[in-house]
C-alpha positions in Angstrom: 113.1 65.4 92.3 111.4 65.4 88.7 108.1 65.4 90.2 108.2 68.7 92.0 108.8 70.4 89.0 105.7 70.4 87.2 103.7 70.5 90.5 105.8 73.6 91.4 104.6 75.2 87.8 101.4 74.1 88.8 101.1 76.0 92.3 103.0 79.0 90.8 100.3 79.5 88.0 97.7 79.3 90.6 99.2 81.7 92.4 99.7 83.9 89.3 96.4 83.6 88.3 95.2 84.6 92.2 97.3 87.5 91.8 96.3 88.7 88.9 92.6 88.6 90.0 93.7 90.3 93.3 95.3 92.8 91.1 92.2 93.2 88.4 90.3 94.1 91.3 92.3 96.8 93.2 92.3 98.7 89.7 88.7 98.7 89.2 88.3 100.2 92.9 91.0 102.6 92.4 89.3 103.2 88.9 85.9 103.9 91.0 87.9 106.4 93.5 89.8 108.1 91.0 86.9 110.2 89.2 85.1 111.1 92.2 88.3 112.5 94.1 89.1 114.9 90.7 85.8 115.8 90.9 86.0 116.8 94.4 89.2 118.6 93.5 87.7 120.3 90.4 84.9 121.5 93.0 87.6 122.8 95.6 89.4 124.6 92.6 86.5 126.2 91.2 84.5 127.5 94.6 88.4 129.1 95.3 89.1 130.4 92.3 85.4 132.1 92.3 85.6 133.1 96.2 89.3 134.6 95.0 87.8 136.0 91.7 89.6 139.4 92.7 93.2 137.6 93.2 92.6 135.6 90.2 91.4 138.6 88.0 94.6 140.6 89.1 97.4 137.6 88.1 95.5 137.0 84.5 96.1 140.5 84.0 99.4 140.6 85.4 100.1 137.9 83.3 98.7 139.1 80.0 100.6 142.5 80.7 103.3 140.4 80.0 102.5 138.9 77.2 101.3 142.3 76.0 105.4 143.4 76.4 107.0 140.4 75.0 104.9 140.7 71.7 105.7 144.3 71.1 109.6 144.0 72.2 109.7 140.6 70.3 110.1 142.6 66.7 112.0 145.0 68.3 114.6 142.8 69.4 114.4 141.1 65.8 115.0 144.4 64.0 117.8 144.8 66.8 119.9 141.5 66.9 119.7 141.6 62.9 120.5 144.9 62.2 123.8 144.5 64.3 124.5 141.2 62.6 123.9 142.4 59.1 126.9 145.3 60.5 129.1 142.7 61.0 127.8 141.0 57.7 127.2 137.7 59.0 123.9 138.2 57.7 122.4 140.0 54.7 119.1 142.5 54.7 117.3 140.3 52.5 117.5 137.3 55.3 117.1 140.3 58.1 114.0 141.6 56.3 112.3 137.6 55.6 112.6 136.5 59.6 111.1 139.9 60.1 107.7 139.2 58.3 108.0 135.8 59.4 107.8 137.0 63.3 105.1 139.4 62.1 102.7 136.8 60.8 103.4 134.0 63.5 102.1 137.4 65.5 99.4 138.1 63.9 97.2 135.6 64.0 97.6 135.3 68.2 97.4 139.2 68.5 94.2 138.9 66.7 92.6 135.8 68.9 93.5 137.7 71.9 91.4 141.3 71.3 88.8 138.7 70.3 89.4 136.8 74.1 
């Protein structure tokens, strides 16, 4: 009974190292297939995208409409939400008045990049 022991280890690291090899080599081939199927993908995305240019060119500017709105109402609502909460003085003007150029310069800077864009 002591003697199948170590010949059970023996056939169970052969096996492991079988698997493993088996297993080495389906991720090299799925390694191989992998980069040529994005790139087929890429190529589908792309020939849409331009054959929908139109489409494409309306939801960017749908979308940067958008974006257009939430920067302006963004220091809107600011000035809004602290001016009622420095009425009911849980918060003072001097606090009201720092987040206020604090929104204004994290604006900035992306306002900027996207006249540039």
């Amino acid at each position: 009974m002591t003697i199948m022991i170590p010949i059970f280890l023996f056939v169970a690291g052969r096996c492991r190292r079988f698997m493993r090899n088996a297993s080495i080599q389906v991720k090299r081939t799925t390694a191989s297939i992998n980069p040529e199927f994005e790139s087929c993908l890429s190529g589908i995305k792309t020939a849409k995208a331009f054959a929908n240019e139109a489409a494409e060119l309306n939801k960017f500017n749908a979308a940067n409409h958008k974006y257009g709105i939430f920067m302006c109402i963004l220091s809107a609502a600011v000035i809004a939400v602290g001016g009622a909460l420095v009425m009911r003085e849980e918060l003072n003007l001097i606090d009201l008045i720092t987040f206020s150029l604090y929104v204004t310069t994290f604006i900035t800077p992306i306002r900027r990049l996207s006249v540039i864009l």
